[in-house]
BAKOLPA-139002 format. One line per 5 residues: number of its first residue (from 1); their letters; for each residue x, z, y of C-alpha. Coordinates in Angstrom, 2 decimals, m for minus. Each point is the difference from the previous one (the first is absolute). Layout:
residues N
NUM> a> X Z Y ~ ...
//
This chain:
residues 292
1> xxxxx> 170.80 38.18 132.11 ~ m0.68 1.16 m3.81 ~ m2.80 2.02 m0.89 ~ 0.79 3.18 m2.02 ~ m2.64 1.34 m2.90
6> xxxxx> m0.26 3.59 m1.44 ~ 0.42 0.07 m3.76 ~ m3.65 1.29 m1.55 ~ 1.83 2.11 m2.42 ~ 1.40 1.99 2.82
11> xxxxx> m3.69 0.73 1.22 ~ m1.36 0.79 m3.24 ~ 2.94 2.72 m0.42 ~ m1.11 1.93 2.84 ~ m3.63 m0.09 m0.94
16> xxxxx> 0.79 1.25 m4.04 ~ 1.15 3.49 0.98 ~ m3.19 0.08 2.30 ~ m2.19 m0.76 m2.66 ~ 2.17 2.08 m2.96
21> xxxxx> m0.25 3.63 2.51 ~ m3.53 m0.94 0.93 ~ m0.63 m0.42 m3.78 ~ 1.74 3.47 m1.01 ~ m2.03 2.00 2.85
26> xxxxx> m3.26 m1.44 m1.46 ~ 1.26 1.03 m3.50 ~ 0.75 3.46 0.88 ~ m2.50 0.56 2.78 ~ m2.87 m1.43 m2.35
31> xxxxx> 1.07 1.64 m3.37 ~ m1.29 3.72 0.95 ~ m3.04 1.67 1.34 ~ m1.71 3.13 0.53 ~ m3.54 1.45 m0.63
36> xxxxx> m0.97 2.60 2.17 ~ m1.28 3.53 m1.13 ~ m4.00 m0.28 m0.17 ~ 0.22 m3.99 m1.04 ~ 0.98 m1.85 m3.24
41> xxxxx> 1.35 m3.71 m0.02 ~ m1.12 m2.27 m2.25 ~ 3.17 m2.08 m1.30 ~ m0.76 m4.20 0.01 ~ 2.14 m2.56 m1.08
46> xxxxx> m0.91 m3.55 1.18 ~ m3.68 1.69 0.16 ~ m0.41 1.52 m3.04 ~ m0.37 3.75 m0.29 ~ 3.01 1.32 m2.36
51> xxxxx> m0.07 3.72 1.23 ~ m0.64 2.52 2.36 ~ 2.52 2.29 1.58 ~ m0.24 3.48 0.88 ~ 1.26 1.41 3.29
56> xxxxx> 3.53 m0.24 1.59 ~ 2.40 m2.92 m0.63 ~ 0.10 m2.79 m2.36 ~ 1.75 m3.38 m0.93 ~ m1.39 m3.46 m0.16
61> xxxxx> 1.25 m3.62 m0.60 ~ 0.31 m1.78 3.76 ~ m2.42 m2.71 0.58 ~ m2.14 0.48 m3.31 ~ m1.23 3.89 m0.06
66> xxxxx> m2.37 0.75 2.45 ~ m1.16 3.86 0.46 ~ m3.84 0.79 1.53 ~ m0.57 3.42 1.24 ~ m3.54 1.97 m0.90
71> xxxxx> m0.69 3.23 1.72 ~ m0.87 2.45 m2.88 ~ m0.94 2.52 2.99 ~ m3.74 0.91 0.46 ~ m1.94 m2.04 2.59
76> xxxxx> m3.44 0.68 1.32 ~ m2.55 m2.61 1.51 ~ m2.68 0.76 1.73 ~ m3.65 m1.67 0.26 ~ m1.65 0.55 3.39
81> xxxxx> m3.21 m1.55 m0.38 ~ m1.94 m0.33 m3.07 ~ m3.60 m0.35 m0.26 ~ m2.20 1.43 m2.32 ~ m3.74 0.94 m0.75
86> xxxxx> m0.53 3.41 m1.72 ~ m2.92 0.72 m2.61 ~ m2.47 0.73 2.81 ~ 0.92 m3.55 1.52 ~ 1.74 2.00 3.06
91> xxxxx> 2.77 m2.42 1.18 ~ 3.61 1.45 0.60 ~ 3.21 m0.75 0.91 ~ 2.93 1.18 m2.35 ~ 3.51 0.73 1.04
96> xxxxx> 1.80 0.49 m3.26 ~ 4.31 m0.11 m0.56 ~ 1.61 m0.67 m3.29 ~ 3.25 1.48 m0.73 ~ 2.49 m2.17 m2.81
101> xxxxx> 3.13 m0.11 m1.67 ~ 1.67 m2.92 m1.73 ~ 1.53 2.07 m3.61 ~ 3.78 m1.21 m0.04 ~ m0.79 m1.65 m3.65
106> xxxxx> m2.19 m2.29 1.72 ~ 1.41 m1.74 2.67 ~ 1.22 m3.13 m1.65 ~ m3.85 m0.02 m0.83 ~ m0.67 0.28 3.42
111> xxxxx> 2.21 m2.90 1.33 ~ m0.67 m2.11 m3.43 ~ m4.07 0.29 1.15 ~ m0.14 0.61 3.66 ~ 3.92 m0.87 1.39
116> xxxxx> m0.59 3.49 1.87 ~ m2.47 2.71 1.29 ~ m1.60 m1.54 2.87 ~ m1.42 m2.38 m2.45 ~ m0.59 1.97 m2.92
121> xxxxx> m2.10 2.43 2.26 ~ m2.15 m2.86 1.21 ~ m0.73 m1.32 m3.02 ~ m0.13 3.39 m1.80 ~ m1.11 3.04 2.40
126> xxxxx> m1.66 m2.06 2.94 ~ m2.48 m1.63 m2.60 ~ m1.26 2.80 m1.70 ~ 0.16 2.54 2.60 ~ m3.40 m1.17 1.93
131> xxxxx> m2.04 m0.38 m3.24 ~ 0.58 3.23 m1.41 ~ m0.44 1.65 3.11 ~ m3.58 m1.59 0.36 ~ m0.82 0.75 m3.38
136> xxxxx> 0.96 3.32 m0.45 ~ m2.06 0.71 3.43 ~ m2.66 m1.63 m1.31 ~ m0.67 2.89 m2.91 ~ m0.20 2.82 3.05
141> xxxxx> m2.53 0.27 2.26 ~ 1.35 0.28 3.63 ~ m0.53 3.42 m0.10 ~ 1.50 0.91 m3.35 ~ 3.53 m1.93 0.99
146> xxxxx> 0.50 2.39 2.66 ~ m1.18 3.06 m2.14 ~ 2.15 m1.06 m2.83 ~ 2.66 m1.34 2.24 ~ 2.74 0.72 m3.00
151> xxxxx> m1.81 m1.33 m3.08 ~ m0.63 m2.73 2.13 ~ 3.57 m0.36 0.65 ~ 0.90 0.46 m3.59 ~ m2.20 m2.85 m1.02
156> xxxxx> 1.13 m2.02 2.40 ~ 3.33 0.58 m1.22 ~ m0.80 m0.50 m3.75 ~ m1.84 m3.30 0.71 ~ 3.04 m1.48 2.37
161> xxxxx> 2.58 0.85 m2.97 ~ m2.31 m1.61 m2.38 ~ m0.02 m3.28 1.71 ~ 3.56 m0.18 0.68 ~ 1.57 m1.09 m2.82
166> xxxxx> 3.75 m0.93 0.30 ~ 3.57 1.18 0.98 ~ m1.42 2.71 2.46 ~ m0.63 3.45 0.07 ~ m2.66 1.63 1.63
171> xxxxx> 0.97 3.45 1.50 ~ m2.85 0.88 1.53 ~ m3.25 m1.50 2.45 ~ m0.80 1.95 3.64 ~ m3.61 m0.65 0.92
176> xxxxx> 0.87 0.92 3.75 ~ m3.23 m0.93 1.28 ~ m3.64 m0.54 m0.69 ~ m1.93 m1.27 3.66 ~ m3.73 m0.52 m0.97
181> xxxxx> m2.14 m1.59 2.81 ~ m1.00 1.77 3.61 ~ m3.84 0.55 m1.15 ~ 0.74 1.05 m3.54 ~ 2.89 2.53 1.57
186> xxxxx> m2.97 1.21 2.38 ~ m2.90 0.48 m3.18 ~ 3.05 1.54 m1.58 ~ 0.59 2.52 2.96 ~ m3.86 0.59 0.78
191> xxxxx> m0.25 0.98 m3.73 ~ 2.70 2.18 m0.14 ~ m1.25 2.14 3.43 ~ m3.40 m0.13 m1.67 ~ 1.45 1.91 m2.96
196> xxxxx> 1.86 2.30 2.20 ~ m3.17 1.08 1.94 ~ m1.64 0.22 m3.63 ~ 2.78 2.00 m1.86 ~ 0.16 2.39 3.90
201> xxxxx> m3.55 0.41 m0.55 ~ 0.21 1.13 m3.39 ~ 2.56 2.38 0.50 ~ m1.95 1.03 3.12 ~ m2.92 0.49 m2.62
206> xxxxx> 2.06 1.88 m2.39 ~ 1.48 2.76 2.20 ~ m3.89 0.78 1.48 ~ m1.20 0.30 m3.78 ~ 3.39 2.45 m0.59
211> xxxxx> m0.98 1.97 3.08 ~ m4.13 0.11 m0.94 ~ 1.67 1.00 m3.28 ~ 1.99 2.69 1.54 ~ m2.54 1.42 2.47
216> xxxxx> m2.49 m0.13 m2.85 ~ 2.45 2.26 m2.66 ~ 0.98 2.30 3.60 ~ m3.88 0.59 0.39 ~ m0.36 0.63 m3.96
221> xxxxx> 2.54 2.52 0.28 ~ m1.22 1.45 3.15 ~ m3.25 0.21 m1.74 ~ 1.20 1.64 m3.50 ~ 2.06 2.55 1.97
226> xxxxx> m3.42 1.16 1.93 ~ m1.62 0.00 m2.90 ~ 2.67 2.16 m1.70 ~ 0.01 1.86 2.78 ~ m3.71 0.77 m0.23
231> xxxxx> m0.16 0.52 m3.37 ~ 2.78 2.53 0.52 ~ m1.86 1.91 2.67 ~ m3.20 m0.33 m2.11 ~ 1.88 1.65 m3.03
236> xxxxx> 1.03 2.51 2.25 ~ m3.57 0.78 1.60 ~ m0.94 0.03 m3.82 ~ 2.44 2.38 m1.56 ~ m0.40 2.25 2.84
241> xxxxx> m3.43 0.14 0.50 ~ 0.06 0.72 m4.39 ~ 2.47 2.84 1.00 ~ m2.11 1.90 2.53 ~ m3.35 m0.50 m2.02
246> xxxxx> 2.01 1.32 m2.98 ~ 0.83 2.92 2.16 ~ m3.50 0.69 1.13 ~ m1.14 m0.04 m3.61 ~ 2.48 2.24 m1.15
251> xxxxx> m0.91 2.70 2.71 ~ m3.53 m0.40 m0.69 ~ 0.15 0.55 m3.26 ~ 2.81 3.13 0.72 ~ m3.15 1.21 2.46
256> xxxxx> m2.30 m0.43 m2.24 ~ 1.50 1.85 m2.91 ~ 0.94 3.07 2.14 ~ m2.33 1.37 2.27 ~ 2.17 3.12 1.32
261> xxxxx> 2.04 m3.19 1.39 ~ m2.60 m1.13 1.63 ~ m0.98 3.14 1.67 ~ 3.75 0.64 0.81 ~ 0.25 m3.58 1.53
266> xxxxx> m3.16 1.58 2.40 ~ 2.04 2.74 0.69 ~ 3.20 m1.61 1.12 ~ m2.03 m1.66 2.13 ~ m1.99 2.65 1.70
271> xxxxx> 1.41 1.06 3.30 ~ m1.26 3.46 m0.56 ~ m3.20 m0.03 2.27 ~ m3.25 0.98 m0.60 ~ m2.84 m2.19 1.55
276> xxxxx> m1.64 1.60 3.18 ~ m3.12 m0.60 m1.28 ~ m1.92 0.25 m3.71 ~ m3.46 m0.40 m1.24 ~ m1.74 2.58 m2.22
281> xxxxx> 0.98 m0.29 m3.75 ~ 2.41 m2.25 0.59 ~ 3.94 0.05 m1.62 ~ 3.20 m0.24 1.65 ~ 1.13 m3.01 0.16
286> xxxxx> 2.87 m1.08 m1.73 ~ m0.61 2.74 m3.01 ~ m2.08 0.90 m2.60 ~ m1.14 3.24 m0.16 ~ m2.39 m0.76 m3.35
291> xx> 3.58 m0.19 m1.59 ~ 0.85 2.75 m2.48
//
């Protein structure tokens, strides 16, 4: 019985058109991309940066260009637990979150230094985020960083922008928490009722002067209107007493310029009796009989 082979041509024919269709969809499937709104691609060709291209679609060549997306949206990250000593050596712990941006002219900076965020904000933000925390703190007393809680903040911020130089921007830093230590949180509290009770008593203090102060000007004026009032009464003994001794003087001095009116003031007086009895050689009263 003979043995019957397949020609190899006849296998390779079937596998061309395979291989040719395969081909095409990788050319047209891998010639075209798209950057989303909020992103920018950075354009590579066998690995070398030739471009970047802005959002929605673009071409490339198939198995060469290669496109690498960077978020140009803002991203915050947050530090929990930092640890810091203040001026007054009180110990703290720091929460503190950092808000960034990657500027869209930057971001084949970004993946020519870093290949991408994550590792440009651990080389970048994650290393110089703890320092200037503690060091800014370290200028404040414990005290003072809570008075001053936004200069503090504004330092903070200045400092952290400072250090960070390189295809970021800084938007803005959140110092969301400042936790001091349970006994310097208790001084802190003890301190602050003591200066309650102190400012209470003061105030306490200050209304007893204002009512001393009031009773005393109520009594002055209580005082001035009796003495007004005397003097008043005074005047009025005065001027009235000056009246009827000004009256007596000018009838005595009428009497004693006119005699007749002085026997005719006897007269009107006389009730027209004579007295029952009279000693020898003596006058009647009430006139005189020597009178010519």
């Amino acid at each position: 019985m003979a043995t019957q082979f397949k020609s190899p041509s006849l296998g390779l024919g079937k596998v061309i058109p395979v291989l040719v269709v395969l081909a095409l969809v990788i050319v047209v499937y891998g010639s075209w991309f798209t950057v989303d709104q909020g992103e920018r691609g950075v354009h590579l060709r066998n690995g070398k940066i030739i471009g970047t291209a802005e959002p929605g679609m673009g071409f490339k060549m198939p198995l060469f260009d290669k496109i690498v997306k960077i978020s140009t949206q803002t991203h915050t990250v947050s530090y929990e637990h930092l640890q810091a000593y203040s001026r007054d050596q009180q110990p703290a712990t720091i929460k503190v979150s950092v808000t960034f941006r990657v500027p869209e002219a930057q971001v084949a900076e970004v993946y020519a230094h870093f290949k991408n965020i994550d590792s440009m904000v651990n080389r970048l933000v994650d290393r110089a985020v703890p320092t200037q925390v503690e060091n800014t703190f370290g200028r404040y007393t414990a005290i003072s960083a809570v008075q001053e809680r936004v200069q503090f903040v504004m330092d903070v911020t200045q400092a952290i922008k400072d250090a960070v130089q390189g295809p970021i921007e800084i938007s803005s830093v959140q110092v969301e928490n400042i936790d001091f230590s349970n006994a310097y949180e208790k001084s802190v509290e003890d301190r602050m009722r003591a200066e309650v009770e102190v400012q209470t008593q003061k105030q306490n203090l200050e209304k007893e002067r204002v009512s001393a102060q009031i009773a005393v000007t109520k009594a002055q004026a209580e005082a001035d209107s009796q003495l007004a009032r005397a003097k008043a009464e005074a005047e009025a003994i005065r001027i009235k007493g000056e009246a009827e001794a000004a009256a007596i003087k000018s009838r005595a001095e009428a009497l004693a310029q006119n005699k007749n009116l002085i026997e005719l003031t006897k007269a009107e007086k006389w009730n027209g009796k004579l007295p029952d009895t009279m000693l020898p050689n003596s006058t009647l009263p009430f006139f005189d009989t020597t009178h010519k």
